[in-house]
One Martini backbone bead per residue (centre of mass of N, CA, C, O) as a GRO file, in nm:
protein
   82
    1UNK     BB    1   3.811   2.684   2.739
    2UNK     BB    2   3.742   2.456   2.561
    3UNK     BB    3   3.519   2.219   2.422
    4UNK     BB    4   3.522   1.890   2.426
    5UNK     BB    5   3.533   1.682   2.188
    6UNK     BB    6   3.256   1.629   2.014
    7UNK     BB    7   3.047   1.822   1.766
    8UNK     BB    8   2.764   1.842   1.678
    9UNK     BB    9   2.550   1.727   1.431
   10UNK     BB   10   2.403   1.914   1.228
   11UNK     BB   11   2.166   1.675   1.196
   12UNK     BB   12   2.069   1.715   1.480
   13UNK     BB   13   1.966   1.982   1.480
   14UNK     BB   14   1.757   1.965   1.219
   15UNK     BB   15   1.724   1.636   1.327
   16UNK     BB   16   1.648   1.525   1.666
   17UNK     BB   17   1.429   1.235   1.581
   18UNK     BB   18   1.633   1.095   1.413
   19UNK     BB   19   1.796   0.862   1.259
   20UNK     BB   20   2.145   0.704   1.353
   21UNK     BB   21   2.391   0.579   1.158
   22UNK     BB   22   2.684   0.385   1.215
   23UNK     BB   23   2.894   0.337   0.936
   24UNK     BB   24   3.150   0.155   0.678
   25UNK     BB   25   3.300   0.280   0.406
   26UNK     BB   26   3.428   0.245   0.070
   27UNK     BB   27   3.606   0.500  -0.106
   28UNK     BB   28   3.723   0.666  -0.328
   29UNK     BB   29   3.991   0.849  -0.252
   30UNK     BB   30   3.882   1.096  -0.473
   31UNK     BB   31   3.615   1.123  -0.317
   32UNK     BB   32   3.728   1.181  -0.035
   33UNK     BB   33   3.856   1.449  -0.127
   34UNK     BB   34   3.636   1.599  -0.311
   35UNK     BB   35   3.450   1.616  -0.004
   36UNK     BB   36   3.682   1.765   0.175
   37UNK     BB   37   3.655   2.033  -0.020
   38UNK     BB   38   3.305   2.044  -0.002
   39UNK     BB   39   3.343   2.116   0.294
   40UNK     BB   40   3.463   2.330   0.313
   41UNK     BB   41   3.353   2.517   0.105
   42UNK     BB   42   3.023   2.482   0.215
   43UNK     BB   43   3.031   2.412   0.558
   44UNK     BB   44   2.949   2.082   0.526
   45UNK     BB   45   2.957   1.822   0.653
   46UNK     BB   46   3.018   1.527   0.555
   47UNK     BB   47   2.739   1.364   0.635
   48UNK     BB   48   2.593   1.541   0.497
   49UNK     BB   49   2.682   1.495   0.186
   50UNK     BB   50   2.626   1.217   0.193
   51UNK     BB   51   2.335   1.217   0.255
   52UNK     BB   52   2.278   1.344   0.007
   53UNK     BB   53   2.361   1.195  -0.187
   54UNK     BB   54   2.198   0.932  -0.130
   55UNK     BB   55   1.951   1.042  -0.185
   56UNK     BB   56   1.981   1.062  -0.461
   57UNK     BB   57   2.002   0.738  -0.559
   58UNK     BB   58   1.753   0.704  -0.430
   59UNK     BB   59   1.560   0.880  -0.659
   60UNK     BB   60   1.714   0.703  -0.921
   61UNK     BB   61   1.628   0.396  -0.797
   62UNK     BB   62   1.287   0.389  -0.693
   63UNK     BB   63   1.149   0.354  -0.966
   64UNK     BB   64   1.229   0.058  -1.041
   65UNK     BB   65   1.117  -0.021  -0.769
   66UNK     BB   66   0.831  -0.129  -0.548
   67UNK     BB   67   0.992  -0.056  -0.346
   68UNK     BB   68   1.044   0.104  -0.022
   69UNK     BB   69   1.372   0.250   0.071
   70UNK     BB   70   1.226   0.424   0.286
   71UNK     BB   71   1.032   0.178   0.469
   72UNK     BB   72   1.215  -0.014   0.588
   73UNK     BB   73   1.230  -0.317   0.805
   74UNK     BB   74   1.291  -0.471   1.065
   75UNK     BB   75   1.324  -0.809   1.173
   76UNK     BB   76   1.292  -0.983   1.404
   77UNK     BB   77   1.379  -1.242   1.590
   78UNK     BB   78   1.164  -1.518   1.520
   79UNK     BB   79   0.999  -1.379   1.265
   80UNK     BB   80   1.020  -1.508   0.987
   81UNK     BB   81   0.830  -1.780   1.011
   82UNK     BB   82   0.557  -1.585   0.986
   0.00000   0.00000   0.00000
C-alpha cells in the first residue's frame, strides 16, 4: 500500500531552507480554473504556480518603491516604540 498523508511539496524539496507560509487567499474563480489546468499541463503543483506568479508581481512593481519587498521583516512586539 502506498504512503498516505500530503504529499512534499515540491517547493520543499527545490529549497529545504526556504521559509513557507500558508496563508488564504481569494482568487477569481475562472483563475482558480486556468492554475487547475495549468497544473496539470505543467506538471508544477499549485503552490509552484501562485509562488512563480508572485515572483512576476513583485519584480513588476519593485521598481516602482524604494523599499526592498522581498527583505522586509517583521518587528517583534513591545519593539515597535523603540
Amino acid at each position: 500500500m502506498g504512503q498516505r498523508g500530503r504529499k512534499p511539496l515540491e517547493i520543499r524539496k527545490n529549497n529545504p531552507t526556504g521559509a513557507l507560509v500558508k496563508r488564504n487567499y481569494y482568487i477569481e474563480e475562472g483563475h482558480a480554473r486556468a492554475l487547475t489546468v495549468l497544473s496539470a499541463l505543467t506538471g508544477k503543483e499549485l503552490s509552484l504556480l501562485v509562488n512563480e506568479a508572485i515572483g512576476e508581481l513583485i519584480k513588476k512593481y519593485q521598481p516602482m518603491t524604494e523599499i526592498n519587498l522581498l527583505r522586509l521583516k517583521t518587528i517583534p512586539k513591545g519593539e515597535e516604540a523603540k
